[in-house]
Structures are given as C-alpha cells and as structure tokens.
C-alpha positions as protocol buffer text, in pm:
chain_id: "A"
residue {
  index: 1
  type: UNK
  ca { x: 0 y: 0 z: 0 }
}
residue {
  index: 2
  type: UNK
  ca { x: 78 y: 368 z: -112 }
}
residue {
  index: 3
  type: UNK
  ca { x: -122 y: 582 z: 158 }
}
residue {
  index: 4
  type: UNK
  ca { x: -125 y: 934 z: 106 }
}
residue {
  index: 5
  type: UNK
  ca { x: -282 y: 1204 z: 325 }
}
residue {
  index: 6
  type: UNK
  ca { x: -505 y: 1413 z: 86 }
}
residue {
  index: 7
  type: UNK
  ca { x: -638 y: 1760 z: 89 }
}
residue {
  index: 8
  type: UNK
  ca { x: -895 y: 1859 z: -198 }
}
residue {
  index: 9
  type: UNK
  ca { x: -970 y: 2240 z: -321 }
}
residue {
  index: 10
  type: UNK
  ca { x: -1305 y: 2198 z: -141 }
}
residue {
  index: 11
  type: UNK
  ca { x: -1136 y: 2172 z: 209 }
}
residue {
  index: 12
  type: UNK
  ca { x: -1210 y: 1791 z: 297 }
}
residue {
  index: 13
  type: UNK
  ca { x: -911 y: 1564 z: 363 }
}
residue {
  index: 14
  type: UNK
  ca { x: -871 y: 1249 z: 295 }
}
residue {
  index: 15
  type: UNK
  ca { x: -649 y: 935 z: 303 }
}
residue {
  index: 16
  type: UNK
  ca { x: -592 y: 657 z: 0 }
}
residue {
  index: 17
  type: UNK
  ca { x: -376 y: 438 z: -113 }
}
residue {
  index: 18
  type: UNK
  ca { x: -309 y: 577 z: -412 }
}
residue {
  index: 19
  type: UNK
  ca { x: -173 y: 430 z: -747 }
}
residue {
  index: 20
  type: UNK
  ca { x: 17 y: 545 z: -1013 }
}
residue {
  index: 21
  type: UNK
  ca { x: -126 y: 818 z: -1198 }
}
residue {
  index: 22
  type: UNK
  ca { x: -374 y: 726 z: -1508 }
}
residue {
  index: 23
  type: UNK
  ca { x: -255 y: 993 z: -1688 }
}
residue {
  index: 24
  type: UNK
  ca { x: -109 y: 1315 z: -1670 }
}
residue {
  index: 25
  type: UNK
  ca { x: -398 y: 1505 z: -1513 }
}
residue {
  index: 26
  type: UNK
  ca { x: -603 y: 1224 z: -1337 }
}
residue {
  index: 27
  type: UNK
  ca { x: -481 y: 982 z: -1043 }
}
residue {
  index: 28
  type: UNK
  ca { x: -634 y: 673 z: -870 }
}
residue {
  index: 29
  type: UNK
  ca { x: -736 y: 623 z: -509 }
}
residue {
  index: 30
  type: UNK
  ca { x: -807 y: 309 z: -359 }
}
residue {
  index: 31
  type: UNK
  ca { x: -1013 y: 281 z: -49 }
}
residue {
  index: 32
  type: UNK
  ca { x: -1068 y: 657 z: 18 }
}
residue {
  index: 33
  type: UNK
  ca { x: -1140 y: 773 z: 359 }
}
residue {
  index: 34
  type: UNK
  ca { x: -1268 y: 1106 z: 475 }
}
residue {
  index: 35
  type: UNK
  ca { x: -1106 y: 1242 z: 800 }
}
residue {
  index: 36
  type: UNK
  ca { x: -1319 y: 1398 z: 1056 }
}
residue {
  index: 37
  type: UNK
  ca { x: -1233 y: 1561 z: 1368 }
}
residue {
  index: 38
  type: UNK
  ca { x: -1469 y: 1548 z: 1653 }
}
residue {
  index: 39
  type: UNK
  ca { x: -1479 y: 1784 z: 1914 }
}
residue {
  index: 40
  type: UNK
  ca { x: -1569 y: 1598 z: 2252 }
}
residue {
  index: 41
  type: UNK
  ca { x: -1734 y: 1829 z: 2502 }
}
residue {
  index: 42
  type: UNK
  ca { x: -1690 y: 1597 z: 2820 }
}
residue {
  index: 43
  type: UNK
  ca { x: -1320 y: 1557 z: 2781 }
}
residue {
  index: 44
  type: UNK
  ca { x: -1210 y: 1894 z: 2601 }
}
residue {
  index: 45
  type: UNK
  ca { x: -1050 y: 1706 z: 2330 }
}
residue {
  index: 46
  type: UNK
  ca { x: -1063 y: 1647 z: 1991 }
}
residue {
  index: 47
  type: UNK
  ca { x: -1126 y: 1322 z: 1815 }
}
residue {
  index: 48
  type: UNK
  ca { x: -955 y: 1229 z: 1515 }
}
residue {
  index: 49
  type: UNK
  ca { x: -1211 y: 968 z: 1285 }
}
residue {
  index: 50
  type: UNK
  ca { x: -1194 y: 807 z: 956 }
}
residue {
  index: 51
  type: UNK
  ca { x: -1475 y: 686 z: 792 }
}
residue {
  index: 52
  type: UNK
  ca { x: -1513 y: 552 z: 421 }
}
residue {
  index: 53
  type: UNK
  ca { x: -1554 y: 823 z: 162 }
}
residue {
  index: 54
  type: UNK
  ca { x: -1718 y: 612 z: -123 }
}
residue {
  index: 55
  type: UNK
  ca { x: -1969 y: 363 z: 128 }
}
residue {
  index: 56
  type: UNK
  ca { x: -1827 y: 16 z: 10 }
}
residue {
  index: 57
  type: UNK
  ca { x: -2247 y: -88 z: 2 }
}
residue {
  index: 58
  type: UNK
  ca { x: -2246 y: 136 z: -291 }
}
residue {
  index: 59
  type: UNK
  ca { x: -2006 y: 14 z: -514 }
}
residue {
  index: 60
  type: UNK
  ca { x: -1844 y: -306 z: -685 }
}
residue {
  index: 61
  type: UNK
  ca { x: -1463 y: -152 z: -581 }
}
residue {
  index: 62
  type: UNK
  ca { x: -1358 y: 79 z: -327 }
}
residue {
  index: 63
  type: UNK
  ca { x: -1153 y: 317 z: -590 }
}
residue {
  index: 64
  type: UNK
  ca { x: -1207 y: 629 z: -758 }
}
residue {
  index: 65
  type: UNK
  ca { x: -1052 y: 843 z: -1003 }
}
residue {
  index: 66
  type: UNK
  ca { x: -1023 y: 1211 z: -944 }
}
residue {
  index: 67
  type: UNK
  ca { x: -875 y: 1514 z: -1097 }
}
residue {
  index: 68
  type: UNK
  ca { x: -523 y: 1654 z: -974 }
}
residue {
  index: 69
  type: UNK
  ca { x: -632 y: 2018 z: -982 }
}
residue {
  index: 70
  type: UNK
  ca { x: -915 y: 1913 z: -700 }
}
residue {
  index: 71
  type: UNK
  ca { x: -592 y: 1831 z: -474 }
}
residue {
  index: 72
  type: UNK
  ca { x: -422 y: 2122 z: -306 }
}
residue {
  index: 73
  type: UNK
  ca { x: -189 y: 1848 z: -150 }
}
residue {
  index: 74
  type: UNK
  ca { x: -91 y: 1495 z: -122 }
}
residue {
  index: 75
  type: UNK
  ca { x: 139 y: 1375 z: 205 }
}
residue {
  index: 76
  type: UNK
  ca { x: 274 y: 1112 z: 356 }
}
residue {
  index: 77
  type: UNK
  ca { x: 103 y: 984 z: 704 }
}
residue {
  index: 78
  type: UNK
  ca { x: 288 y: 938 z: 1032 }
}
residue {
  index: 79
  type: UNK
  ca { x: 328 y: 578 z: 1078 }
}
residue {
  index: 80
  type: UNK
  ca { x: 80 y: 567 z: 1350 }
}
residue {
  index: 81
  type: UNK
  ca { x: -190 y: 712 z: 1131 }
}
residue {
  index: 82
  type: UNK
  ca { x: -60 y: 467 z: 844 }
}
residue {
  index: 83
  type: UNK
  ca { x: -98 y: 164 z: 1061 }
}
residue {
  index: 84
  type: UNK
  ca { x: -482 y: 304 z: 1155 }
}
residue {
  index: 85
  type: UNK
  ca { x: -530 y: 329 z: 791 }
}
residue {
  index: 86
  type: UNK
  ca { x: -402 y: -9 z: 715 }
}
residue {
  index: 87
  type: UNK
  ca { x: -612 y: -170 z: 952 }
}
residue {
  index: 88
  type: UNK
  ca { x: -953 y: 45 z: 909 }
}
residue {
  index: 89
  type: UNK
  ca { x: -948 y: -116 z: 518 }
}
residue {
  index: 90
  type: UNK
  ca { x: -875 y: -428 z: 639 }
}
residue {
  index: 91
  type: UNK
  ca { x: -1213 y: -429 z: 798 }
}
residue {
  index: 92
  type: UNK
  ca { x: -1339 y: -280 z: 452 }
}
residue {
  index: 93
  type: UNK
  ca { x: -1229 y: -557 z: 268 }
}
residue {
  index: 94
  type: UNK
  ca { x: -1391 y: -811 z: 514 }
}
residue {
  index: 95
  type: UNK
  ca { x: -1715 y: -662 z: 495 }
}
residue {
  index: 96
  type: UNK
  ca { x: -1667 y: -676 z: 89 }
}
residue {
  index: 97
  type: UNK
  ca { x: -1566 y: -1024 z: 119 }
}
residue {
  index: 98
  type: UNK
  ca { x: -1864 y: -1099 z: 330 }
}
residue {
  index: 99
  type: UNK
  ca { x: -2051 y: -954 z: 66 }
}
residue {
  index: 100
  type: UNK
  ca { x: -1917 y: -1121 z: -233 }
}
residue {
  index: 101
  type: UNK
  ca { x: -1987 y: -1467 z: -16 }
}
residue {
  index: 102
  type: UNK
  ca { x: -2351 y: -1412 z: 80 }
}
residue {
  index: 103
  type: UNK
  ca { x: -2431 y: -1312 z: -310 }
}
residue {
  index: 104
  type: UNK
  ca { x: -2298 y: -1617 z: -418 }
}
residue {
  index: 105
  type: UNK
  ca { x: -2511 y: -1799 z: -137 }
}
residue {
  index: 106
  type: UNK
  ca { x: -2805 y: -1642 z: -230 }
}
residue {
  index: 107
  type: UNK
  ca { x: -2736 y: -1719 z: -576 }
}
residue {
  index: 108
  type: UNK
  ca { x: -2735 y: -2079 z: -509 }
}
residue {
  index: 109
  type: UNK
  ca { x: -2950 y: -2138 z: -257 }
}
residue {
  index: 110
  type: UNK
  ca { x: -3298 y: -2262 z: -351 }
}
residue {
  index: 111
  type: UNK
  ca { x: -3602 y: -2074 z: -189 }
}
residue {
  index: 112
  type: UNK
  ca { x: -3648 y: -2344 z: 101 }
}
residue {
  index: 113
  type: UNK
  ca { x: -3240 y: -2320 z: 181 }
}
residue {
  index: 114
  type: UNK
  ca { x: -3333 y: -1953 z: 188 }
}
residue {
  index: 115
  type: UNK
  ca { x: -3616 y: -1983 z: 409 }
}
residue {
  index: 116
  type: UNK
  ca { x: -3492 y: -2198 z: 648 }
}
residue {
  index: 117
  type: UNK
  ca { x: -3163 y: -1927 z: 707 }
}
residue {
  index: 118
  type: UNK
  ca { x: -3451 y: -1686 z: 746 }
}
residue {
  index: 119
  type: UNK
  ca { x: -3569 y: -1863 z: 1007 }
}
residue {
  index: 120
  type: UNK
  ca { x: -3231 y: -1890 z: 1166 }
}
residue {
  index: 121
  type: UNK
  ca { x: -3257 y: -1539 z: 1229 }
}
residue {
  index: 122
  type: UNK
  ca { x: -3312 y: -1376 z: 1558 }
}
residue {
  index: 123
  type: UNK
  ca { x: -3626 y: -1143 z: 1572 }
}
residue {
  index: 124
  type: UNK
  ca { x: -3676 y: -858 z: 1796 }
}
residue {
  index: 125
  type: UNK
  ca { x: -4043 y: -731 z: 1887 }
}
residue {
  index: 126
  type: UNK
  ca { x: -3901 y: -408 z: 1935 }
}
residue {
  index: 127
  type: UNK
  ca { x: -4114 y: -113 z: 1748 }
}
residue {
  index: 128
  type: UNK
  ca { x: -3841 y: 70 z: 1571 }
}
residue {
  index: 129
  type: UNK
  ca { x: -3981 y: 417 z: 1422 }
}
C-alpha cells in the first residue's frame, strides 16, 4: 500500500492508497477515507475519525478516479496514522468479502435453503420508528 494524506480544493481531507497516476492530469485512489475531527465536550479534546468516503455498500470496488487540480496536497502519514489506515481497510475488505460470499449464497441457494436461514434469524419485537 501507497497511503497518502489528501487535501482537496473543497477543504475535505482524505487518506488513499493511491496508485500510479492514469494519466497526466487524473490519479487513482483506492479505499478513500474522509477524515473527521470530533470535538468531545466531556473531555475537552478532539477526536480524530476516519470513515469511508465512497460507502463500500455502494459500489463493486472501493476506488475512484479524481482530478489533480481538485488536490491542493498529497502527504505522507505518520506511521501511526498509516498503521490506523491499514487496519480500518482491512475491515473494509472483510465486509466486501462478506458480501461477495452471501451473493454467491443467495445465488445458489434454492427458496427453502433460503427460508430456512430466514428462520435462523433472531427477531426482535421491538417497534423501531
């Protein structure tokens, strides 16, 4: 992995892993991540968060090609903030994985294999509104 700390013309930051350029005037991020900072009332301090940019739901792969005059700046991350990177699209990739493997179980599974997971499931009788 390439990870690069990202700020765009708009203001946001972001970090990717980020891949050689497609051309001259475009480059490609893989599993973008906004960066948020949180300010937490109780403590006094501020929270640094990541969350996905792109939802993973949303899309077939976590990678998106953008135009180098929306960047103001690309960095390097501490190795701290790396190694929180690394590990935040680990989880992404799990939860794609997961994904990929309950498509291809609903895909073949007959109705009555379907059913009978249904049933496996755990129902609340909570209202929710």
């Amino acid at each position: 992995m390439n990870p690069k700390l990202i700020r765009l013309k708009n203001g946001e930051d972001i970090i990717a892993d980020t891949l050689n350029e497609v051309d001259c005037e475009l480059i490609k991020l893989l599993y973008p991540m906004s960066i948020l900072f949180k300010y937490d009332q109780k403590s006094g301090t501020s929270l640094m968060v990541i969350d996905n940019w792109i939802p993973p739901e949303l899309v077939e792969k976590p990678e998106v090609v953008i135009n180098k005059t929306d960047l103001l700046f690309m960095i390097e991350p501490s190795s701290d903030f790396n190694d929180y990177y690394v590990k935040s699209v680990d989880v992404v990739k799990k939860k794609i994985e997961q994904r990929k493997t309950a498509k291809e179980i609903l895909k073949n599974s007959s109705e009555e294999e379907l059913n009978e997971l249904m049933d496996q499931i755990p129902v609340s009788n909570k209202e929710l509104h």
